[in-house]
C-alpha positions, 0 to 999 in steps of 0.5 A, a space after each residue: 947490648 942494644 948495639 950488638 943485638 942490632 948488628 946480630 940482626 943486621 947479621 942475620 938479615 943479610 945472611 937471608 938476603 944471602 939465602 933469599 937470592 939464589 932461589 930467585 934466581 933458580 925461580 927466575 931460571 926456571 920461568 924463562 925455560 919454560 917461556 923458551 919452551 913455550 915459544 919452541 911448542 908454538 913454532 913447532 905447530 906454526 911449522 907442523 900446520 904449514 907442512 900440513 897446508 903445503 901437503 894438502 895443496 902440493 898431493 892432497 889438492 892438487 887436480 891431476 889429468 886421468 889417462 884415458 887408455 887402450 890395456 890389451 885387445 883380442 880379435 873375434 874375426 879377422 880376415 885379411 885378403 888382397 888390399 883389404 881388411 875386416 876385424 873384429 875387436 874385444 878391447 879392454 880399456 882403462 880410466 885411471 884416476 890418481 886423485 884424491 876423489 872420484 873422476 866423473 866422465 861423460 859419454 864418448 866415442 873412441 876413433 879407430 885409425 888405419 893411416 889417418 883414414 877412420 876404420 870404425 869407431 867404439 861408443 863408451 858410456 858414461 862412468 867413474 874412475 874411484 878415488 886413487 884406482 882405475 876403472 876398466 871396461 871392455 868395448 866390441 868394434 869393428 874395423 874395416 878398411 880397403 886400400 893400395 897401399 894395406 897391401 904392403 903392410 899386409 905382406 909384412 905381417 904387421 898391421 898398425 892403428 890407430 886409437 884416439 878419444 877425449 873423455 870429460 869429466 869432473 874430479 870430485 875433492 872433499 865432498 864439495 869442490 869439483 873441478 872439470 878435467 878432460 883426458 885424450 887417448 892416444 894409442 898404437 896398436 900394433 898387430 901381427 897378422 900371422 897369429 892374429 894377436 897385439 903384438 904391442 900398445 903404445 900410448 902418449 
């Protein structure tokens, strides 16, 4: 009797061991997913904060050069006679700015050009270009020149000048960091004498 109630009990221990095992197994399935998931989570924000920091460095940070140029420009006065000229000039110019900040600049002087030679010059005052956009002003100049050789342009009925400026300035990223950036202009304008108007404006 002793010997069969044993084996009963050797029997059944064994049958729970039986039972035992494949819930140990399932417990011990179910801990490595989630250790695999956990290690799936962190590399994906490792890689989720690196994306952020390449953006943030590559477009968010990255300094660009604001352009500095002439829009369109109307004419108050102009004759023309013989080998000479006198202009006056309403230009509208434009400041854009494609950083993520405010761009600064500093008091400048637009040069205006006939064949190399200086015809008159324009005074910009201080101003900022906002953050992704463009700040546009007008300027009033006068432009004179007489020489030989206006005459054959005169003729044509096409006049060509000449823009050119530099504009410095500060382009202003999270509040706190600064950076010094300065932009040249360098515009074409070409004028058609017969209706007094810009025919074209060209700029580098």
């Amino acid at each position: 009797m002793a010997a069969e109630e044993e084996q009963q009990l050797q029997t059944n221990g064994h049958a729970k061991a039986a039972e035992e095992t494949p819930n140990s197994t399932q417990s011990n399935e179910l801990r490595r997913k989630k250790r695999n998931k956990i290690v799936v989570y962190v590399a994906l924000f490792i890689v989720f904060q690196i994306a952020v920091l390449l953006f943030f460095s590559l477009y968010i940070m990255k300094i660009r050069t604001p352009k500095f140029s002439v829009q369109s420009a109307v004419f108050d006065h102009m004759v023309t006679e013989n080998a000479s000229f006198k202009i006056t000039m309403n230009a509208e110019l434009s400041v854009k700015n494609a950083n993520f900040g405010p761009y600064n600049y500093k008091n400048s002087t637009i040069y205006f050009y006939y064949n190399d030679v200086s015809i008159g010059e324009a005074f910009v005052y201080q101003g900022k270009a906002g953050f992704k956009s463009s700040k546009k002003f007008n300027v009033i100049v006068n432009l004179s020149s007489k020489v030989s050789k206006l005459r054959n342009d005169l003729n044509s009925g096409t006049l060509i000048l000449t823009s050119k400026s530099k504009l410095e300035g500060k382009v202003k990223l999270i509040f706190f960091m600064k950076k010094k950036k300065y932009t040249k202009m360098n515009c074409t304008i070409i004028i058609g004498l017969a209706g007094k108007v810009v025919r074209d404006i060209q700029c580098d």
